[in-house]
N, C-alpha and C positions, 0 to 999 in steps of 0.2 A: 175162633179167631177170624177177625173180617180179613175176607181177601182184596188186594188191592188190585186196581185196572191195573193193564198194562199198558204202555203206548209203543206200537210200532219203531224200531230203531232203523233194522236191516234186511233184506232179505237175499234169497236165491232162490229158482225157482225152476226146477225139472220134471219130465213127464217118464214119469218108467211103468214095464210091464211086469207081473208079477215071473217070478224065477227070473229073470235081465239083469243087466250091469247098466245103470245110470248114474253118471255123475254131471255135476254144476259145479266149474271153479269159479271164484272170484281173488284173484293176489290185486297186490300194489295199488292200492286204492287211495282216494284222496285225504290230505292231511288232517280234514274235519273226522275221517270214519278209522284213519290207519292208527292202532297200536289202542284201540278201542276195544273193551268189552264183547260191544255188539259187532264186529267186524268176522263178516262173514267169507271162510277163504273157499270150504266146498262142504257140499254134499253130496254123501255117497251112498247109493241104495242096494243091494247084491243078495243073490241067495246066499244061505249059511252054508257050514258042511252038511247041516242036517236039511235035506234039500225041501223038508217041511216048512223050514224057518226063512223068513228076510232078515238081513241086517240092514241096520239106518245108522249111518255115520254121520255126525254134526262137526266139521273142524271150523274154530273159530281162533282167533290173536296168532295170522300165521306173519311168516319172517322173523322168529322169534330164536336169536343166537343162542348159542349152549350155555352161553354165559348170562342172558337174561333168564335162560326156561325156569329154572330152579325156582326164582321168585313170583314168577307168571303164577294168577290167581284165577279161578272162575268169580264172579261179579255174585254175590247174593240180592243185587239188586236186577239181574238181566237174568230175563226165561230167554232160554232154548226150545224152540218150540217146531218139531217135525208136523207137518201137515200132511191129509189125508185126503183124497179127494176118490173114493170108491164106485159112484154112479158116472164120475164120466161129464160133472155137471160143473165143475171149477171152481167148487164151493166146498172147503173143507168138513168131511163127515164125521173124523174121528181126529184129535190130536194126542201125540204122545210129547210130554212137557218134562222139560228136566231145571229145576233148581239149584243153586248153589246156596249149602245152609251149617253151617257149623265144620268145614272139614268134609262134608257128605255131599254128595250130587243126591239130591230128592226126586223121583220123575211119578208122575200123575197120568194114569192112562194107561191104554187106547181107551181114550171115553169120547164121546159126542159134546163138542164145546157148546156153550150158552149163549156164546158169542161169536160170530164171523168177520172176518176181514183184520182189521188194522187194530182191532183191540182185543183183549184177551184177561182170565183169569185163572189162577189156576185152579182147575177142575175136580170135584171128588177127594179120595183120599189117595194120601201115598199108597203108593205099589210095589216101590221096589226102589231099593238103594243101594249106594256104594261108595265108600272112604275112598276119594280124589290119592289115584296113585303119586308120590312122590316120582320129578323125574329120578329117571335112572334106576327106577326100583322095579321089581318083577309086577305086573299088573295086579290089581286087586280085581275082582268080577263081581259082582254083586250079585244075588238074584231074590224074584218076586213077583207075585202075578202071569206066572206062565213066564217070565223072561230072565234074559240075564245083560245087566249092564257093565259098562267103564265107564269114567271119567277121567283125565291127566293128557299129559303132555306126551306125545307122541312126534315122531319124525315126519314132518310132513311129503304126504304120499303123491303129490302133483309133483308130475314130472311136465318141464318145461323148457325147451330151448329157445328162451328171450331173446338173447341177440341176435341168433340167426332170423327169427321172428321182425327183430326191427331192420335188417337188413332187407328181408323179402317188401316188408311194405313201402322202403326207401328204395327198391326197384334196386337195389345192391347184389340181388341175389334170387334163384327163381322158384327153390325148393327148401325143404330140410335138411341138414345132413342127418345119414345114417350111421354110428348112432351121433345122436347129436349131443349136447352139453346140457346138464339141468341147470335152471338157473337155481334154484328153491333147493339144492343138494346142502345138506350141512344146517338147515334152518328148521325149528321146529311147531308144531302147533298144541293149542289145548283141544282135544279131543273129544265129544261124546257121544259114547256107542251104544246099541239095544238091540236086541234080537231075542227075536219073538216070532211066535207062532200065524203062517198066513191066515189060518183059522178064524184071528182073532181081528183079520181089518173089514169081512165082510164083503168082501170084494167082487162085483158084480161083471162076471166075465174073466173072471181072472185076471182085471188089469187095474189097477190103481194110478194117480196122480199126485205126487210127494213133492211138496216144499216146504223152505225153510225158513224160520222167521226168528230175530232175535227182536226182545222188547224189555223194554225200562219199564218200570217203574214211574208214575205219575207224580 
C-alpha cells in the first residue's frame, strides 16, 4: 500500500525529563483550528504505575459538550503524531504515530522516522491497536509491541480558571482564587494514550524531548 505525505496541521510542543510530569495546553483557539480534527488541546507525558513505563497522552477536539461527545469521530484522514527528541538535539529521533482506520486507532512505532520536521509518513508496520471506546462506555486498552493503548472521548483533564485569569490581565484582580472555578469542567475531549516501556526510547541521560503534531493528509 503507498503511503501518503503528510502535511503539518497543528502542533504543541513541551520538554520533559524521563519519570516527570509535563504537560502543554492549548484550549480556545481560533475559528480556522476550533472544533477541527487537528486541534490540538494538550499534551501529557508522566510516569506509569509501573515506574518502568512513560505514558503519552494526545488530547485533541476539546470543548466538546456531552451532548456532541457521542458523535465526536477521530479523522482517518489526520495522524497523531507524539515526537521524540532523545540526544538533546531538537530533532525528532523516534515517533510514535496513531491512525484513525475502520473503528480502530492504528499506531506505528517508536520507530526512527524517514522524514523530519513538518512532513511525515507513516512508518513500518502496525504495532498495536484498539477499538475507539464508545463514550460513556468502560475503556477498551488495546495492547502490542511492548505497549498498551486507548483511544475515545474522555473528560477533559485541564483544569482552568478563565475568568479569574481575564480579570488578573484586566488588572481586575491580583491572584487566583483558592480553589478557583474550572472553566473546561463538564467539557470533553478525544483522547489518545500509550504507555510503553522507557527502554524502548533510547534515551540519552535519562531525559527526552516530547511534542506534538497533528497532520493531514496531502
Amino acid at each position: 500500500m503507498k503511503k501518503k505525505k503528510m502535511l503539518l496541521a497543528a502542533l504543541a510542543v513541551a520538554g520533559i525529563t524521563v519519570g516527570g510530569l509535563v504537560y502543554a495546553a492549548d484550549h480556545i483557539d481560533s475559528p480556522a483550528v476550533t472544533n477541527q480534527t487537528t486541534d490540538i488541546t494538550d499534551l501529557y507525558v508522566f510516569q506509569g504505575q509501573d515506574a518502568n513505563n512513560l505514558v503519552f497522552v494526545a488530547n485533541t477536539q476539546g470543548l466538546l459538550a456531552p451532548s456532541a461527545t457521542g458523535a465526536a469521530q477521530f479523522d482517518a484522514n489526520t495522524l497523531i503524531e507524539f515526537n521524540i527528541d532523545n540526544n538533546n538535539d531538537n530533532v525528532e529521533d523516534l515517533v510514535i504515530q496513531g491512525i484513525y482506520n475502520n473503528g480502530k486507532m492504528k499506531i506505528y512505532g517508536p520507530i526512527k522516522p524517514s522524514e523530519t520536521g513538518g512532513r511525515s509518513k507513516l512508518e513500518g508496520p502496525v504495532t498495536a491497536e484498539v477499538a475507539v471506546t464508545p463514550y460513556g462506555s468502560a475503556a477498551n486498552i488495546g495492547t502490542g509491541g511492548g505497549m498498551k493503548v486507548f483511544a475515545g472521548p474522555r473528560d477533559d483533564p485541564f483544569f482552568f480558571d478563565l475568568t479569574q485569569f481575564k480579570k488578573i490581565i484586566g488588572g481586575m484582580a491580583t491572584s487566583f482564587n483558592n480553589p478557583g472555578t474550572d472553566a473546561f469542567a463538564g467539557t470533553n475531549v478525544m483522547s489518545f494514550a500509550v504507555e510503553l516501556p522507557k527502554s524502548m526510547l533510547n534515551a540519552t541521560n535519562g531525559k527526552i524531548n516530547v511534542w506534538l503534531e497533528t497532520k493531514k493528509k496531502m
